[in-house]
N, C-alpha and C positions, 0 to 999 in steps of 0.2 A: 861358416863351415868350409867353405870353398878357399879359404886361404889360410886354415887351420891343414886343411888336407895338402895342399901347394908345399907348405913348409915343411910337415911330415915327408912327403915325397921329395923334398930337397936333401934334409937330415939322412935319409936310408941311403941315398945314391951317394953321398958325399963319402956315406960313411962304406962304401965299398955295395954297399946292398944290389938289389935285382926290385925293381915294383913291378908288378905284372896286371895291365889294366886291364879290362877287356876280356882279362881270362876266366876260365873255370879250372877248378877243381876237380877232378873225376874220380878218383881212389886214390890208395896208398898204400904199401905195402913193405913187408919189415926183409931185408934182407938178408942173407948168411952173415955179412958184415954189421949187422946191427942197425945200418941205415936205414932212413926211413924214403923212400923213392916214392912220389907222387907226381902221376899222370894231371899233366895241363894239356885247355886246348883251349885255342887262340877264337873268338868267337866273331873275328873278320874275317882273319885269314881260312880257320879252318886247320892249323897246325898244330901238333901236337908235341910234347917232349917232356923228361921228366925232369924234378928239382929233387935234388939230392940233399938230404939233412939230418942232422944228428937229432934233433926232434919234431915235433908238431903243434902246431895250437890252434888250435879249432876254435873259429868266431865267426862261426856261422849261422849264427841266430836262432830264431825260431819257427814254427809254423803253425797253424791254428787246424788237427788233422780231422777230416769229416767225418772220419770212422767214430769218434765223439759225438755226434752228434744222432748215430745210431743205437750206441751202447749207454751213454751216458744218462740213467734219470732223474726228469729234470720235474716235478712236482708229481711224480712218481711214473714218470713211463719216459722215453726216451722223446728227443724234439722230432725228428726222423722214427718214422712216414709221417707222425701224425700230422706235421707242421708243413709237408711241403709245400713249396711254391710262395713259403713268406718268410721264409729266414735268409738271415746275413750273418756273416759272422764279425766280431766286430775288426777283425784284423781288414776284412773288406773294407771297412766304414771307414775306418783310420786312416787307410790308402788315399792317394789322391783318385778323386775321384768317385771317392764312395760313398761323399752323400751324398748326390746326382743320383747314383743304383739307387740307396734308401729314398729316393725323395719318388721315383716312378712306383712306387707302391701305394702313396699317399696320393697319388692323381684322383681326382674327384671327388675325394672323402671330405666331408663338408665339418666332420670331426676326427681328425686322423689321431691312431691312435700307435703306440711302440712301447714295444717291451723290450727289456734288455735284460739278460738273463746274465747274473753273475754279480761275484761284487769285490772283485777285481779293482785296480788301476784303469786297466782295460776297460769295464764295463764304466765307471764312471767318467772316463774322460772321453767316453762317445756320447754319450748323455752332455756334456760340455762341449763339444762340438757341434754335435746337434741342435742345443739350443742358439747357437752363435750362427750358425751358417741354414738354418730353415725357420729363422723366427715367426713365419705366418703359420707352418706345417706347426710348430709346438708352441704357440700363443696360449692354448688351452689349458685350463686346469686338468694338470693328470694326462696332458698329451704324452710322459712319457714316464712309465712308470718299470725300477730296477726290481726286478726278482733276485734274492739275494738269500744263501741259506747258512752264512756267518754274521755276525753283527759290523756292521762300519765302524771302522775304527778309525778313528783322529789322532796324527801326531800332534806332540805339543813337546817344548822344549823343555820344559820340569812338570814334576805332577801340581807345582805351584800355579802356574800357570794355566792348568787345565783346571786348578778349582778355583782359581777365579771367573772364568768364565763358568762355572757351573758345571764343568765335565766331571763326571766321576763314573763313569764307565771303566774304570779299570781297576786292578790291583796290582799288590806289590811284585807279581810275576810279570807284569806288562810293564815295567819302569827294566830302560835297559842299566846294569851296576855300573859302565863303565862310562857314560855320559850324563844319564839322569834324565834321559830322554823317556818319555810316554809311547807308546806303543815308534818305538823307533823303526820299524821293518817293517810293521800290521798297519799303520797309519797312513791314511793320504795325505797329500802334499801336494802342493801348490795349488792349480784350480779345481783340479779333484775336490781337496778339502776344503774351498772354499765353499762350493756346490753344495758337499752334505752338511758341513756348519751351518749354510743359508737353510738350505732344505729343512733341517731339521733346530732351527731357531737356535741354535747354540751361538752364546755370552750374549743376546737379547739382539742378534740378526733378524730382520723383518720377515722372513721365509721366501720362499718361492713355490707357488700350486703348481707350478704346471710339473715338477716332478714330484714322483709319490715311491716312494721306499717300499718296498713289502715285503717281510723277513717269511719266507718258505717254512712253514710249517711240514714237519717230514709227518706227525701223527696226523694230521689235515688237509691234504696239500690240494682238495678242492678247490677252494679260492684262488689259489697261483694256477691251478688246470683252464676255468674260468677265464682268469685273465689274458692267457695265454690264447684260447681261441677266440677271444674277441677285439684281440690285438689285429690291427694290419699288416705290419713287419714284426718281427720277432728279432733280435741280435743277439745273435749266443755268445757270450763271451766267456767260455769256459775255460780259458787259458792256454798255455801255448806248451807244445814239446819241441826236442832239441832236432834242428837240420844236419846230423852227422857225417863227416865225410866217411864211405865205407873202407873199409881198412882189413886188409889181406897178413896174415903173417910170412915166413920164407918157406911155406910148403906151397903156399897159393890157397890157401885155405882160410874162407871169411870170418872177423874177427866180430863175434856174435856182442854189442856194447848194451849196456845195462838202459844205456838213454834210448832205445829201439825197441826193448823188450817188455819194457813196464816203464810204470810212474815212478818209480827212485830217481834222485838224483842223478843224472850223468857223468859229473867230476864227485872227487870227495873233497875236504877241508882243506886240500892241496892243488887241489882244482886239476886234479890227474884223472884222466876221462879211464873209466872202469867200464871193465868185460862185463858180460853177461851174472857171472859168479860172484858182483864185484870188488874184484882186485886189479890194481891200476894197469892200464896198457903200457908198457917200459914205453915212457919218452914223448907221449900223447898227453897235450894239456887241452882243456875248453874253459873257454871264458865266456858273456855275455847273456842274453837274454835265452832262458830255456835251459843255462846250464845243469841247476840245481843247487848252484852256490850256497852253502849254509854256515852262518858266520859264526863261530865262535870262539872261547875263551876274550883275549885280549881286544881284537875283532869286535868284541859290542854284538847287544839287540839284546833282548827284552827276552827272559827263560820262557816267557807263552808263546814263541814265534813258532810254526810250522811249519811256513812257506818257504820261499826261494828268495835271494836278496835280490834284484835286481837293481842299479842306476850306473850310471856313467862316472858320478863323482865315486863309490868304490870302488869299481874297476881303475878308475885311472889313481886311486891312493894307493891305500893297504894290502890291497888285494895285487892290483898290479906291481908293486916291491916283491910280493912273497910269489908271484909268477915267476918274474925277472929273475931274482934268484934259482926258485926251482927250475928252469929253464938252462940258465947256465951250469948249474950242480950238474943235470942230467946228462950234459953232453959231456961231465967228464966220466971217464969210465968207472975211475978206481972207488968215486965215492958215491954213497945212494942217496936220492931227493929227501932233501930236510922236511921236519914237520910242518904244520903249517906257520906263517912266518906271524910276530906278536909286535904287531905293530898299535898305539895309541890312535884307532883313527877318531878318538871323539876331537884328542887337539887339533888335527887337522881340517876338521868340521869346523872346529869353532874359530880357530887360525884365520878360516875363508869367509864367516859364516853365512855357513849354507848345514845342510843335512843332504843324508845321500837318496835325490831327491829320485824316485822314480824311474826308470825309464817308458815311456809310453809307449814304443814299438817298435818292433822286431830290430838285431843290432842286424850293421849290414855285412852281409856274407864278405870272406875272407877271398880274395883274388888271386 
């Protein structure tokens, strides 16, 4: 990554660019002129100045907000107050350093016990770390067991495929048309999926007890209440919202964004970061994790998807062409940001092959 970045930061300055390390971000704001003026400040020096642009893109990731964990319920009443003094969130855990925090809860417990709450990327790739990096802490049968109140879903590259191994959890709305892929978006991948394929014996895998699935019954949800208080840590992994820079129009007046004020998507199909009302901010793009990215037509994924696409291999294909694009359209005046761009990304999947495999955590903030 370190000389992926190197080369990146060669490519911009070569090509006339500004890379700005060290720095932050602070606002932005639309001028008489149409430009878009965003306050920087130097976080050695302490200096501040602004950068001057015809547009914006926002890849500022995500964050995991606590106010979630007040509001949010979770085997019917919220984690918060009932829970405190034993939760993590799993963007904690993913962080360096954050199964050290998880692991001082388990001090002395002669049978430790964790729940992770979600069922997520997220929730299952802290359960994959977890067992990797405390194997005495989760030796145990059921030392760590996911709350989860969607079913798990497994990618597979044809639904051929998934019924050889015996999957047939899906149907003809979980096969994406444009690749043939099985829950292409709703599916984990890589250790994620290897995890619940083991977990759950799927194509005649040996299992694994020490973790235990438990789908949240909403008519019942005693049993997940249960579990929850006789858990030692708890890891809410309830998913992540967008880190927006705020953004002022030319009266000086703040630009209320859709991804601040509720759970909709942040960007639409064009990946143009929308108001409050949402309709696009002229000349405002977001990318990355938290954005809301939802892929369609040509784009692929499977008509049951729901969620938010996130990986690094879309962003850096189809999605980033149809950015690049709309990015340069934008800054010209005379003409308006094209639809979303149709690109075949199954060939470039299969081109590399890979699938657009997850991202596991937060994209890093824009400098």
């Amino acid at each position: 990554m370190v000389l992926i970045g190197e080369v990146l930061h060669k490519a911009i300055l070569d090509a006339g660019g500004l890379v700005l390390v060290d720095h932050e971000a602070t606002s932005a704001h639309r001028d008489a002129d149409g430009l878009w003026h965003t306050k920087t400040c130097s976080r050695t020096m302490g200096t501040t100045f602004e950068v001057v642009s015809d547009t914006l893109l926002l890849a500022t990731g995500g964050a995991q907000d606590p106010a979630r964990l007040l509001e949010e319920p979770v085997a019917g009443r919220p984690l918060l107050p009932t829970f405190a003094g034993k939760i993590l969130q799993s963007d904690d855990v993913l962080r360096q350093g954050g199964t050290e925090r998880l692991a001082r809860f388990l001090l002395g417990r002669t049978e430790p016990r964790i729940a992770i709450v979600g069922g997520s990327t997220s929730a299952v790739a802290t359960a994959v770390l977890l067992l990797r990096t405390l194997p005495e802490e989760t030796k145990r049968p059921g030392s760590i067991q996911i709350l989860h109140r969607r079913p798990l879903r497994i990618f597979y590259p044809s639904s051929e495929a998934a019924l050889a191994d015996g999957y047939t959890e899906f149907e003809p709305c979980d096969i994406c048309p444009v690749s043939g892929f099985v829950f292409r978006f709703a599916g984990f991948r890589t250790e994620s999926r290897d995890l619940i394929m083991n977990v759950r014996r799927i194509g005649g895998r040996p299992g694994d007890p020490r973790v235990v699935p438990m789908l949240i019954d909403g008519a019942d949800p005693a049993p997940a209440h249960r579990l929850l208080e006789e858990a030692d840590v708890i890891v809410a992994a309830l998913g992540y919202r967008p880190r927006l820079l705020p953004l002022f129009d030319s009266s000086g007046a703040p630009i209320r964004l859709t991804g601040n004020t509720s759970p909709r998507p942040a960007v639409d199909g064009a990946c143009r970061v929308l108001d409050a009302k949402g309709r696009p901010v002229a000349g405002v793009f977001g990318i990355g994790l938290a954005a809301g990215f939802r892929p369609a037509g040509a784009l692929g994924g499977e008509p049951s998807f729901v969620g938010q696409a996130n990986g690094l291999w879309l962003w850096q294909t189809a999605v980033g062409s149809m950015l690049l694009d709309n990015l340069l359209t934008a800054a010209r005046e005379d003409v308006a940001p094209p639809s979303p761009f149709a690109l075949d990304l199954h060939v470039l999947e299969q081109a590399a092959g890979i699938g657009a495999a997850p991202d596991l955590r937060p994209a890093a903030a824009a400098r």
